[in-house]
C-alpha positions as CSV (number, residue, x, y, z in Angstrom):
1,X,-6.5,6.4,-11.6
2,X,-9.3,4.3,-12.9
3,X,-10.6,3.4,-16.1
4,X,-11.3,0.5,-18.5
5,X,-8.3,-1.0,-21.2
6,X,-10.3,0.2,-24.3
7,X,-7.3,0.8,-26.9
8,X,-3.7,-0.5,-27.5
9,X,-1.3,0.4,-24.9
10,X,2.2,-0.9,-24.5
11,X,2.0,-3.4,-26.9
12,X,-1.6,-5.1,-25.7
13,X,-4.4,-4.9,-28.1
14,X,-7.7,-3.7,-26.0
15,X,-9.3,-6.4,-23.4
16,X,-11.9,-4.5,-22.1
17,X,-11.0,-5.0,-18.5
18,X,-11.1,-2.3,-15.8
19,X,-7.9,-1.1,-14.1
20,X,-7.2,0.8,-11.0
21,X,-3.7,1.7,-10.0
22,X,-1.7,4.0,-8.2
23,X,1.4,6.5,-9.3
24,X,3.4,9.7,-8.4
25,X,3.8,12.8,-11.0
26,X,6.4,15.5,-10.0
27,X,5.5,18.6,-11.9
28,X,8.5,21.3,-12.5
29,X,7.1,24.7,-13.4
30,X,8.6,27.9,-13.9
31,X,7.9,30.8,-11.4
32,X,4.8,31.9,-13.9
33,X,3.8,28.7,-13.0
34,X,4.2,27.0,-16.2
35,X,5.0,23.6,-16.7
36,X,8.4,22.3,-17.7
37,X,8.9,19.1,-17.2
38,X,7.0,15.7,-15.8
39,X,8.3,12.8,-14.5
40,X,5.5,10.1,-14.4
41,X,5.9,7.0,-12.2
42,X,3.7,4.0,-13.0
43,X,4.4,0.2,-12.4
44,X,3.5,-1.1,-15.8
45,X,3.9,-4.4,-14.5
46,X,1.2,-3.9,-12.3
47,X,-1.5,-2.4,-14.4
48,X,-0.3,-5.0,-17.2
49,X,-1.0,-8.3,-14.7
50,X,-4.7,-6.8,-14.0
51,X,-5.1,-7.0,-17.8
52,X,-3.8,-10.4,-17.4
53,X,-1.0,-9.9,-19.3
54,X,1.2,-8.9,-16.9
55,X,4.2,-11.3,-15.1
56,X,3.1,-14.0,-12.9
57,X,4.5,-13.1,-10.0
58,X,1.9,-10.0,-9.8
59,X,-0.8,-12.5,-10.5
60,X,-4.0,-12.4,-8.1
61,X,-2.3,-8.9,-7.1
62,X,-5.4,-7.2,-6.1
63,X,-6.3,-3.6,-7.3
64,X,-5.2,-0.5,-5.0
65,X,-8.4,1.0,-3.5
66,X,-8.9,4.6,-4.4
67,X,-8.7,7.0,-1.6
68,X,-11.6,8.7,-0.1
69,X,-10.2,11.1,1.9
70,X,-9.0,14.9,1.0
71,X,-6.1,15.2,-0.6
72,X,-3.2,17.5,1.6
73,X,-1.4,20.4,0.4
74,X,1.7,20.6,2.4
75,X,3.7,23.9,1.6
76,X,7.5,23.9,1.8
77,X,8.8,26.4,4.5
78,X,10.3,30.0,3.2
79,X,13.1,29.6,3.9
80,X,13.9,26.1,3.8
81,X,13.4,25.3,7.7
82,X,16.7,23.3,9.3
83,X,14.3,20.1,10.2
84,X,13.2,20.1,6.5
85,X,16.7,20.1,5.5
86,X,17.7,17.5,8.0
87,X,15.1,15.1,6.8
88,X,16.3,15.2,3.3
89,X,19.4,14.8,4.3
90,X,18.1,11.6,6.7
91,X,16.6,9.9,3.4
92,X,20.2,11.0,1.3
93,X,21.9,9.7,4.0
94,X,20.4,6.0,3.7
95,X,20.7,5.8,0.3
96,X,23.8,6.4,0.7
97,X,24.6,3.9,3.2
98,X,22.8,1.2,0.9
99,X,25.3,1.9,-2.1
100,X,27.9,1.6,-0.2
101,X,27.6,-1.5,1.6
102,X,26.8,-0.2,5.0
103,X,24.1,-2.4,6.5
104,X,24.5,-0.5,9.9
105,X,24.1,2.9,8.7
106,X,21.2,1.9,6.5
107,X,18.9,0.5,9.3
108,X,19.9,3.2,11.8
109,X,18.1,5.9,9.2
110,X,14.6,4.3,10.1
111,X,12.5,3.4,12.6
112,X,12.2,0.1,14.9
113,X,8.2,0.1,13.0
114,X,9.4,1.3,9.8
115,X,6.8,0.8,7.1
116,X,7.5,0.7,3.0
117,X,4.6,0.5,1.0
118,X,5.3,-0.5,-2.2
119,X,2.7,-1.1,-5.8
120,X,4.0,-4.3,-6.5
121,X,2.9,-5.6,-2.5
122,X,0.0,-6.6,-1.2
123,X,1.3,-5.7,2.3
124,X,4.0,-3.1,2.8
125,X,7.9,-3.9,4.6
126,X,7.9,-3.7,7.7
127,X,10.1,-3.4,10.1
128,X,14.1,-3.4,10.9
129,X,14.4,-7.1,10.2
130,X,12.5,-6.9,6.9
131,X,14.2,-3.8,5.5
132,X,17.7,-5.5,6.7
133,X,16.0,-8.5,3.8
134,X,15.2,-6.0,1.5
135,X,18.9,-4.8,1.4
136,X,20.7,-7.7,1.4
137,X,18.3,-8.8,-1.4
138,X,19.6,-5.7,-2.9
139,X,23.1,-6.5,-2.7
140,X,23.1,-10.3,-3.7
141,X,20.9,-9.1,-7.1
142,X,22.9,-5.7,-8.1
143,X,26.5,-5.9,-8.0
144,X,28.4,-2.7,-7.6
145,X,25.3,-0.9,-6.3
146,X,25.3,2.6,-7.4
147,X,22.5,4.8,-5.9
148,X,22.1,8.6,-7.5
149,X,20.1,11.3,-6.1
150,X,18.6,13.6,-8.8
151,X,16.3,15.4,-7.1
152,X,15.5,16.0,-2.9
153,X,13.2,18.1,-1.3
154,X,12.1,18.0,2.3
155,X,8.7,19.0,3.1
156,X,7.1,19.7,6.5
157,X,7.8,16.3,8.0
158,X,8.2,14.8,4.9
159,X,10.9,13.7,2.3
160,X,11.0,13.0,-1.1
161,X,14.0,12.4,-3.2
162,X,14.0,10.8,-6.7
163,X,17.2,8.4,-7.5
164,X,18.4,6.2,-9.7
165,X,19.3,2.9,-9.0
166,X,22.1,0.9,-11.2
167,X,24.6,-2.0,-11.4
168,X,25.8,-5.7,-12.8
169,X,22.7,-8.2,-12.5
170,X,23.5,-11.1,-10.5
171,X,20.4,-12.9,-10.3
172,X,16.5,-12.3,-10.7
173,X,15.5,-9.3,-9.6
174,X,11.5,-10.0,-8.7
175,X,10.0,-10.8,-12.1
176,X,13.1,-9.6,-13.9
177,X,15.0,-12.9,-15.5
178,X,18.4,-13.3,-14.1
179,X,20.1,-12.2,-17.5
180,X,23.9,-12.8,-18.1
181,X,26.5,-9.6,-18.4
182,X,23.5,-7.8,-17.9
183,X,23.7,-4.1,-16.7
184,X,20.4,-2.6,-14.9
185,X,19.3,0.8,-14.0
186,X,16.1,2.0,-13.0
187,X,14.6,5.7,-11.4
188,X,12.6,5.3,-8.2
189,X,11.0,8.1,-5.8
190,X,10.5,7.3,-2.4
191,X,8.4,10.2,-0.2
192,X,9.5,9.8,3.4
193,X,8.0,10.2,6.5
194,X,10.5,11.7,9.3
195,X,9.7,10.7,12.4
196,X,12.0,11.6,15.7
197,X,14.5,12.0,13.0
198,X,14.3,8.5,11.1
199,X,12.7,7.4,8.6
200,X,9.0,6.0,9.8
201,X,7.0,5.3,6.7
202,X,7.7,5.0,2.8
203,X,5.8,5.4,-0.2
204,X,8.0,3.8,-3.1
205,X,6.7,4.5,-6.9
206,X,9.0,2.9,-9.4
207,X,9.0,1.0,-12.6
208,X,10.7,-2.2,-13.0
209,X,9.9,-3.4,-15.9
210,X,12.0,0.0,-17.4
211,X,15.0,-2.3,-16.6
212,X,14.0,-4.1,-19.6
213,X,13.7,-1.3,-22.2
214,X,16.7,-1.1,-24.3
């Protein structure tokens, strides 16, 4: 999405400036194929620091670049195939082993040249030694890691399973302030790319900055 800052929005009177940021909507309909429910993903953060307003850590973050391609309409198998199942169980499986505690079984779910593009990055994780950072990063930040799948679907070769993510703050969690007795919890959807039966690729949406809403 693009567009220019022209009225109040979460709590910042207009600046003028233009924005251009990424996010994930998941659309539940009824079989008439009216709409239910949304649940809209947007880093906040992100679109707040290109109004320069946002944290500093997201400073000089540069603007995502809109895509040019066209757009793909994967179609879930009737029935649900066995490999689609597999792969949502795959992405289950490591969210799973990142709750509780199991480095091993966390890594083994992805690829040697796993990629996870996230908004808040200029360059996405890669790699086993990167994503064994990212979840012990996890671990020394969040005590008593509790991971919760809402929803899971698996897609062709693709996965994509909305969680939450909760636990006892032990320290700063990116531009989150370390904050004493403080209990966090946050939603996150992550749409997987299954590869030889790991996870090869990542396309994280989340919003931190909902850790901080009351």
């Amino acid at each position: 999405m693009t567009g220019v800052h022209a009225r109040e929005w979460k709590g910042v009177a207009p600046t003028h400036r233009p924005v251009a940021f990424k996010g994930l909507t998941l659309l539940f309909t009824k079989d008439d194929g009216s709409i239910t429910d949304l649940h809209v993903y947007v880093d906040v953060a992100v679109v707040k620091a290109q109004l320069a307003v946002g944290p500093k850590e997201l400073v000089g973050l540069a603007a995502p670049t809109m895509p040019t391609g066209s757009f793909q309409d994967l179609d879930q198998s009737l029935p649900i195939s066995a490999d689609e199942t597999r792969n949502e169980n795959v992405v289950k499986g490591s969210l799973d082993a990142l709750e509780q505690n199991k480095e091993a079984g966390y890594l083994d779910a992805m690829t040697d040249d796993v990629e996870v593009i996230t908004l808040d990055r200029v360059l996405p994780i890669r790699g086993k030694a990167e994503a064994k950072a990212y979840y012990r990063t996890m671990h020394k930040v969040i005590g008593q890691l509790d991971t919760t799948v809402m929803n899971a679907w698996g897609v062709k070769s693709f996965a994509v399973v909305e969680y939450s993510v909760a636990g006892e703050q032990l320290g700063p969690i990116g531009f989150i302030p370390a904050r004493r007795d403080a209990v966090v919890r946050y939603e996150v959807v992550d749409l997987c790319e299954i590869r030889d039966g790991k996870i090869a690729r990542v396309w994280r949406y989340d919003n931190p900055a909902e850790m901080l809403e009351p």
